[in-house]
C-alpha positions in Angstrom: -155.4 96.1 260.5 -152.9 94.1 262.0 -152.3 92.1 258.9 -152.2 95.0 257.1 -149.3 96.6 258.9 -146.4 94.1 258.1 -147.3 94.0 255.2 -146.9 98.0 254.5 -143.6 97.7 256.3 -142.5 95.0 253.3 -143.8 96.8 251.0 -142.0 100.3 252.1 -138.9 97.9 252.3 -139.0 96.3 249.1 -139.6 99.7 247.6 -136.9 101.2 249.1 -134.6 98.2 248.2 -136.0 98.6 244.6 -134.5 102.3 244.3 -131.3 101.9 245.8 -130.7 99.4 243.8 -131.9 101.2 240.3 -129.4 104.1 241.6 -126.6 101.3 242.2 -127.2 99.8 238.5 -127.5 103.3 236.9 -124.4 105.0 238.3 -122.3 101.5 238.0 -123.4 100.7 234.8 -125.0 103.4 232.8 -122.6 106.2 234.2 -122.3 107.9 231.4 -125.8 108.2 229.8 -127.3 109.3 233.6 -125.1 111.3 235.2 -122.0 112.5 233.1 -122.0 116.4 232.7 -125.9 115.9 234.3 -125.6 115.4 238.2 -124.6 118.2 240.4 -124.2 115.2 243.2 -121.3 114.0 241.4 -119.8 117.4 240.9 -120.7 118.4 237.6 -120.7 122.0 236.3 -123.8 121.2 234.2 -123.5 123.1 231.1 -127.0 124.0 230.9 -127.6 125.6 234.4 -126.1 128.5 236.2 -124.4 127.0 239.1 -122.4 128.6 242.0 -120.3 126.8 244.8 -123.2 127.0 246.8 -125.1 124.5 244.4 -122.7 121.9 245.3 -123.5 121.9 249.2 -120.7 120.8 251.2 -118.2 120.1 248.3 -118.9 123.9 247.8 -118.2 125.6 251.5 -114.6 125.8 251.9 -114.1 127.6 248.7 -117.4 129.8 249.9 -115.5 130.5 253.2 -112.1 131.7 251.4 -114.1 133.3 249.1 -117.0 134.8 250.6 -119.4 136.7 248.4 -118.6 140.6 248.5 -121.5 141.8 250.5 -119.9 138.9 253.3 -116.2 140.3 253.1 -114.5 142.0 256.0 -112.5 145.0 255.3 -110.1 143.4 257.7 -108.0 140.1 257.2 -108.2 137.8 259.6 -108.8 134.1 259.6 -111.7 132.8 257.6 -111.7 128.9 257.4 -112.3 128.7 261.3 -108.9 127.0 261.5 -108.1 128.8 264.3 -111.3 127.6 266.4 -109.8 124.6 267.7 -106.5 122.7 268.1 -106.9 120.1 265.1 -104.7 118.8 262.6 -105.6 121.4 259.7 -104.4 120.2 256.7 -105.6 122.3 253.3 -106.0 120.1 250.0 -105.3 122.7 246.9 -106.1 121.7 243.5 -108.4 121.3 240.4 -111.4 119.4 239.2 -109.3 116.0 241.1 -109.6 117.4 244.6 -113.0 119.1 244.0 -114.0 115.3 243.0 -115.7 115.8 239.4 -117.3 112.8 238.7 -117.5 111.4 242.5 -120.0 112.1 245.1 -118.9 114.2 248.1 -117.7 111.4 250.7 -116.3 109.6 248.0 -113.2 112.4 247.0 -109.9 111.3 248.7 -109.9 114.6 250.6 -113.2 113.7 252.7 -111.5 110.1 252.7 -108.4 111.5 254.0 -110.1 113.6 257.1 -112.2 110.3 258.3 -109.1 108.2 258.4 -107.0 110.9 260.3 -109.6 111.7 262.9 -109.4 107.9 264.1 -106.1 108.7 265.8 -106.1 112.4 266.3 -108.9 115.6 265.7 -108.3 116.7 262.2 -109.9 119.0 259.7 -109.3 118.6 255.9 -110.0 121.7 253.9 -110.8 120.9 250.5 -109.8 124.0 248.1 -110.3 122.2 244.7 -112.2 123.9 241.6 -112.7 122.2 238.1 -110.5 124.4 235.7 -108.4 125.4 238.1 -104.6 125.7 237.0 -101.5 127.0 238.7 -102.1 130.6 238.7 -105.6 129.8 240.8 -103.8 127.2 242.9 -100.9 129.4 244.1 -104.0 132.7 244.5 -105.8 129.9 246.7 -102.4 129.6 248.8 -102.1 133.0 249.1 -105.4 134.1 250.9 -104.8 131.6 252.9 -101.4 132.4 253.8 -102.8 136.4 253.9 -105.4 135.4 256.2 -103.2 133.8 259.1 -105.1 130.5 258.8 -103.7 128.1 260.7 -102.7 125.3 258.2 -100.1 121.8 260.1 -99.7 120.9 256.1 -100.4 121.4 252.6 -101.3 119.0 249.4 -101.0 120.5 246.1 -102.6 118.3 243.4 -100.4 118.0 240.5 -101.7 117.4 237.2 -100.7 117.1 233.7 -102.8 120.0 232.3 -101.8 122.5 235.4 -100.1 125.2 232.7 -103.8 125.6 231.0 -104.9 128.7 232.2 -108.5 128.9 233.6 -110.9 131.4 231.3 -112.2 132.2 234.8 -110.4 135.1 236.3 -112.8 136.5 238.9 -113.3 133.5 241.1 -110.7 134.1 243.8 -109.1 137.6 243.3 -109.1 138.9 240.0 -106.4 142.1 240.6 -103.4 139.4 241.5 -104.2 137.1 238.9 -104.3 140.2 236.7 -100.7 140.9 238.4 -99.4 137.5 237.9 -100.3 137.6 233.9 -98.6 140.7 233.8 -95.3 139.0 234.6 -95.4 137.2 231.7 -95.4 138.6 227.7 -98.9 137.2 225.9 -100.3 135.3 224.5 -101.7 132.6 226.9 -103.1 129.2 226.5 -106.8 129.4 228.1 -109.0 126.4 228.9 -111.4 125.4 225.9 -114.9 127.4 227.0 -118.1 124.8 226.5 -121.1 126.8 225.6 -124.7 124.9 226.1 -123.3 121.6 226.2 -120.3 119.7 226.2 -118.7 119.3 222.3 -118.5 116.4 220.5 -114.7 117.2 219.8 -114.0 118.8 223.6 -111.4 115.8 223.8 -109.3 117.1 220.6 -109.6 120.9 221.9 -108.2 120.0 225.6 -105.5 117.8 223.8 -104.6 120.9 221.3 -104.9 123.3 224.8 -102.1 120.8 227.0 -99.4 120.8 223.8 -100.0 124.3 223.3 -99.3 125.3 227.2 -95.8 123.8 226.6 -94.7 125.5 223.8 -92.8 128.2 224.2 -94.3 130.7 221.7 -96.8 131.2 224.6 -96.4 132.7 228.6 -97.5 129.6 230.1 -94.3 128.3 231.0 -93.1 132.2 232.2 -95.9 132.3 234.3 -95.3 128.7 235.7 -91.6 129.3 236.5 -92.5 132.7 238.3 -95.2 130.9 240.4 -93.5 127.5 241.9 -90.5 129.3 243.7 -93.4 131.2 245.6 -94.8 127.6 246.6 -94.1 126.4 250.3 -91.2 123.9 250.9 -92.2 123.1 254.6 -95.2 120.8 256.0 -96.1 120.8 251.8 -96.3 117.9 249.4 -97.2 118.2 246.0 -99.3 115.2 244.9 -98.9 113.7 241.8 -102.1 111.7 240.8 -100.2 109.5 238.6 -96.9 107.8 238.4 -94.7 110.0 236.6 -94.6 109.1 232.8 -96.0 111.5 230.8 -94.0 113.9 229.0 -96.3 117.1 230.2 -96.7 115.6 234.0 -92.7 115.1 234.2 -92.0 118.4 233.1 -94.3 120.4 235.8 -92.5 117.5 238.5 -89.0 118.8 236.9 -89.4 122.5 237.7 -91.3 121.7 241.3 -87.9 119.7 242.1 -85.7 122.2 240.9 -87.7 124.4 243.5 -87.1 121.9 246.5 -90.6 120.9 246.3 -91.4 117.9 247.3 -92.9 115.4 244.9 -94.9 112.0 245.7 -97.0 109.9 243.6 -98.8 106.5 243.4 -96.3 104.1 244.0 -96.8 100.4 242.4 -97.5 98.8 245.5 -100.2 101.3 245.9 -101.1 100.5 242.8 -101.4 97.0 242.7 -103.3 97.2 245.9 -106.4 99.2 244.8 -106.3 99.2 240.9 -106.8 95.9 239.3 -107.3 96.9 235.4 -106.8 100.2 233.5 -110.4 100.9 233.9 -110.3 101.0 237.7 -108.6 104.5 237.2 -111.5 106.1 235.6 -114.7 107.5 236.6 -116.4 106.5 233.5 -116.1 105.8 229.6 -116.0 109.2 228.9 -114.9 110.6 232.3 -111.3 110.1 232.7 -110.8 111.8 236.3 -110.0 109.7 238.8 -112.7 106.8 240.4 -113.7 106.4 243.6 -110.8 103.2 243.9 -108.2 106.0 243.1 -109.5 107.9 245.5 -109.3 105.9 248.2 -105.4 105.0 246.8 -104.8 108.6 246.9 -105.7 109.1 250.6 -104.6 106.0 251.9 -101.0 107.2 250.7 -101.6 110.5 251.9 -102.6 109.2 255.3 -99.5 106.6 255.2 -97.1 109.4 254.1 -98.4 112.4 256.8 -98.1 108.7 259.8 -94.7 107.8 258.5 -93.2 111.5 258.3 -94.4 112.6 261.9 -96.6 115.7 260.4 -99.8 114.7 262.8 -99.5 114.7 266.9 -99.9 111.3 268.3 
């Protein structure tokens, strides 16, 4: 019997080794045929499944807490991301399918990065409000609850992205009557995000491309609505994150009209860049999944934590 044990205890080892290293191989190198559009650990909205934020775990709970379902909500306002529980550096991350981390497990998105690096020098929260689709009108409704319910927020990071004009076909996730208001500012028609129906289409890439041009062009409220929106944006203890340098026609126009606000506007920098991405590649999830990898996440909140150090915005 004694015998036997040691060798169980190899055997659970070598087992154990076996998986994690099967995991390691499939997610490095078969990315796209295991988990793309398939794992809900890696913050996919599979197409075939009714998912809600509470699917998703933790990635999930902040929006849950600014958002609590109906039966939940208070007829009051009042603070509702605990922010106001204890004296740490709050910081609220506000974006799209970047900060909610589509293609990344949980501790891997820049926000969750972010929080572990700041809490080495000084108790700090990092309150990740980032949803796939989500566009400008959802980013500045996401502001606005928070600013409505007196959280207590040291600093904001908006994630700024190319697409941000697409308008989200979800209009109920935050507060439907102010998104309804905020359309109404602008004369129709819209450009809305291209709706997948059981699974992803073979031409999705051509229907996003046709959606970004479209939200540019004139002919359509997109641009109304954008330029109504960013002057209602914070100016103080805010930084609106680019997740690219800023060379693409689309991107530089959304940084044009955030300037023009006073907003201020920060992106990878080529140091940065040199530092943590080696070859094109190293930007991408995947083949097919071109949001950001967990190497341009870590860039991401390594500048973030560099910029909020250098400016003063945490206590020391």
């Amino acid at each position: 019997m004694k015998k036997l044990i040691p060798k169980l205890i190899l055997s659970l080892i070598s087992i154990t080794l076996t998986v994690k290293l099967s995991l390691w191989i499939s997610e490095t190198f078969f990315f796209d045929k295991f988990y793309y559009y398939k794992s809900v650990t890696h913050g996919y909205w599979v197409p075939d499944k009714k998912l809600s934020w509470k699917d998703f775990g933790k990635r999930g709970q902040d929006l849950i807490a600014l958002v609590p379902p109906v039966k939940n909500k208070k007829s009051n306002t009042g603070n509702v991301l605990g922010t106001s529980a204890d004296k740490a550096f709050t910081i609220a991350v506000i974006g799209d399918s970047y900060v909610w981390g589509q293609g990344l497990r949980e501790q891997d998105r820049f926000a969750n990065i972010l929080e572990e690096k700041l809490n080495k020098i000084f108790p700090s929260k990092v309150i990740s409000l980032g949803n796939s689709g989500d566009g400008m009108i959802e980013n500045y409704i996401k502001y606005k609850l928070i600013s409505d319910n007196d959280e207590d927020i040291d600093f904001y990071i908006f994630g700024v992205s190319n697409n941000d004009l697409i308008l989200s076909a979800q209009k109920d996730n935050y507060n439907k009557a102010l998104y309804e208001e905020i359309l109404a500012k602008c004369p129709e028609p819209y450009v809305f995000e291209p709706k997948y129906q059981s699974e992803l289409q073979l031409n999705w890439d051509n229907l996003y491309t046709k959606s970004l041009y479209d939200s540019f062009d004139n002919k359509y409220g997109n641009l109304c609505i954008r330029k109504y929106i960013t002057p209602l944006l914070p100016k103080q203890n805010a930084i609106y994150y680019s997740y690219y340098p800023i060379n693409d026609k689309y991107l530089s126009k959304i940084v044009e009209t955030l300037k023009e606000n006073n907003l201020t506007v920060i992106y990878p920098t080529q140091g940065y860049i040199a530092k943590y991405i080696k070859k094109q590649s190293d930007w991408n999830v995947s083949e097919k999944d071109k949001h950001p990898s967990r190497k341009a996440n870590l860039m991401f909140a390594n500048q973030l934590y560099d910029y909020i150090l250098e400016n003063g915005y945490i206590p020391k």
